[in-house]
N, C-alpha and C positions, 0 to 999 in steps of 0.2 A: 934773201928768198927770191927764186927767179919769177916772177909775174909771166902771162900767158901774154902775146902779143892781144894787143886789140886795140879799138876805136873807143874814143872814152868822149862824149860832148858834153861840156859844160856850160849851163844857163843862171846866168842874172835877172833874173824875171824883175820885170818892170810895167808899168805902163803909158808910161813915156821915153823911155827907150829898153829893151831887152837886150841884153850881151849875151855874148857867146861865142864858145871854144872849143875846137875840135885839135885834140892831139893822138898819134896814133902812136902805140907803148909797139918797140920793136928791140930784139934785145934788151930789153930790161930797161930799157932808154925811151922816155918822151921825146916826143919830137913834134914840130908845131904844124899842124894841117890847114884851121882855118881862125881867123880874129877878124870878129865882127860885130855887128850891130843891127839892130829892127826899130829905126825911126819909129814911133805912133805919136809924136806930138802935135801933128799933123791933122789927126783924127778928135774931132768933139765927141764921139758919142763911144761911153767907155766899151758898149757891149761888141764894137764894131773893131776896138783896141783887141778885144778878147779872140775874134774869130782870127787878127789877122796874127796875134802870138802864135795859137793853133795851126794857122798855115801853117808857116813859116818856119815851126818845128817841126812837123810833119814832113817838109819840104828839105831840111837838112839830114832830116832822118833816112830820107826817100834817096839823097843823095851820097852822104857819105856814110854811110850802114853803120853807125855804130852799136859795139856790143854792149852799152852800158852809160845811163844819162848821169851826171852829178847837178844836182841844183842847189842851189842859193835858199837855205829858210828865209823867211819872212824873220827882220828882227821887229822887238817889241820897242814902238815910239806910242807916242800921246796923244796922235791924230787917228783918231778910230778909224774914220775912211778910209785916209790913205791905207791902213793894216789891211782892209775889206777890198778895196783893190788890190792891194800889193799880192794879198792871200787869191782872189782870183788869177790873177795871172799866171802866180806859179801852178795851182790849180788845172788851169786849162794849157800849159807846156809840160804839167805831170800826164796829163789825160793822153794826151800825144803821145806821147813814150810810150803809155800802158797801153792805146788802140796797137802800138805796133809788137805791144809783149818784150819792152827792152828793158831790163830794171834798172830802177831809179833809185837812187842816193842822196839824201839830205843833209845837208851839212853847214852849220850855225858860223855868220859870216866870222866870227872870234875861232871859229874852230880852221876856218879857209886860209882867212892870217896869221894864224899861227903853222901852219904847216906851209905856207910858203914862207914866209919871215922870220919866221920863230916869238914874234909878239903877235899875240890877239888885237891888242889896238892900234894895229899898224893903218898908217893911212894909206887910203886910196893907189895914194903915187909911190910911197914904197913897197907895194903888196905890184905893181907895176913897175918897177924896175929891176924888180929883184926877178919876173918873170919875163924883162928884156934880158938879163944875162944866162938868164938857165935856158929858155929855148931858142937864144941869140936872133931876136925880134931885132929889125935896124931902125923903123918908124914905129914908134908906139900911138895910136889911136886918138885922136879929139877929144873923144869922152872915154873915160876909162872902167865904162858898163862891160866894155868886150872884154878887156882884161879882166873884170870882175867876171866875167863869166870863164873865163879860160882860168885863172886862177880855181875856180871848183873842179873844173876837171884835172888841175896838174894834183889837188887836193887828195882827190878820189885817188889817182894814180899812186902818190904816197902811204897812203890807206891802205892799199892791198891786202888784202888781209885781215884786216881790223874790226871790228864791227863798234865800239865804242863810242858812244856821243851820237850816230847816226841813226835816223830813219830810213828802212830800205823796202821797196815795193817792185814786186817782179811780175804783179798782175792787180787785176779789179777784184780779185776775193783775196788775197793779199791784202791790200788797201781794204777793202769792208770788214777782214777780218782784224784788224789794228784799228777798225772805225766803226766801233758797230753803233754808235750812239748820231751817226753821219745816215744813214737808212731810217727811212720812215716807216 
């Protein structure tokens, strides 16, 4: 199936670091724009962590116009908070995308490994090197957040077409409408 060229960014929400990935689909072909990172360890106070995610995707957004975000779910661990942060940041890097009206893609970290690996439980550094030979990266990254966020977009990019396993929001009454129990 030929896919439509476009901008695809992919985000590893975090709040002590955020990754992320910009590849632009031409001919039918990914190919790799940007692999990076949003230090916040830096930062004590979480709500300060929150405005600078916001920037910063606003800021990549502002830059490299993509037609379409894929984001990292939140997986389910045993630390309440951590899940309460983890859930705010993608939160507020969803909110980014949806101020600029770009739709966004969810996709369950076992669903992101498996379509670059072809195992759901692939670790870290194989879900990373398998996305050094597909979009022939020569240095792959310190921490492997960015590839975890490039990794959702080469996801998305696979996906094409698909709708399966995904959460998808193209606006604020999209999202309230998938959330109504989210409105007071």
């Amino acid at each position: 199936m030929k896919q439509p060229d476009r901008i695809i960014l992919g985000i590893d929400p975090g709040t002590t670091i955020m990754g992320f990935g910009i590849i632009q689909v031409l001919n039918n072909q990914p190919k790799l724009v940007q692999l990076n990172e949003l230090e916040l360890k830096k930062y004590k106070d979480h709500y300060l962590k929150l405005k600078y995610i916001f920037q910063r995707t606003i800021s990549l957004i502002d830059q490299y116009h993509p037609d379409e975000i894929a984001i990292e779910a939140p997986f389910f661990g045993k630390n309440v908070q951590s899940m309460l942060k983890l859930g705010r940041a993608q939160g507020v890097a969803m909110a980014a995308g949806l101020t600029r009206e770009i739709p966004i893609t969810e996709y369950s970290p076992k669903k992101i490994k498996m379509a670059i690996t072809g195992n759901g439980n692939a670790s870290k550094e194989q879900v990373a090197k398998m996305l050094q030979q597909m979009l022939h990266i020569k240095i792959l990254p310190k921490n492997l957040d960015a590839t975890d966020g490039l990794a959702a977009a080469v996801c998305h990019y696979f996906n094409y077409g698909k709708s399966a396993d995904t959460k998808n929001y193209s606006s604020w009454s999209a999202f309230v409408k998938q959330h109504p129990s989210k409105i007071n």
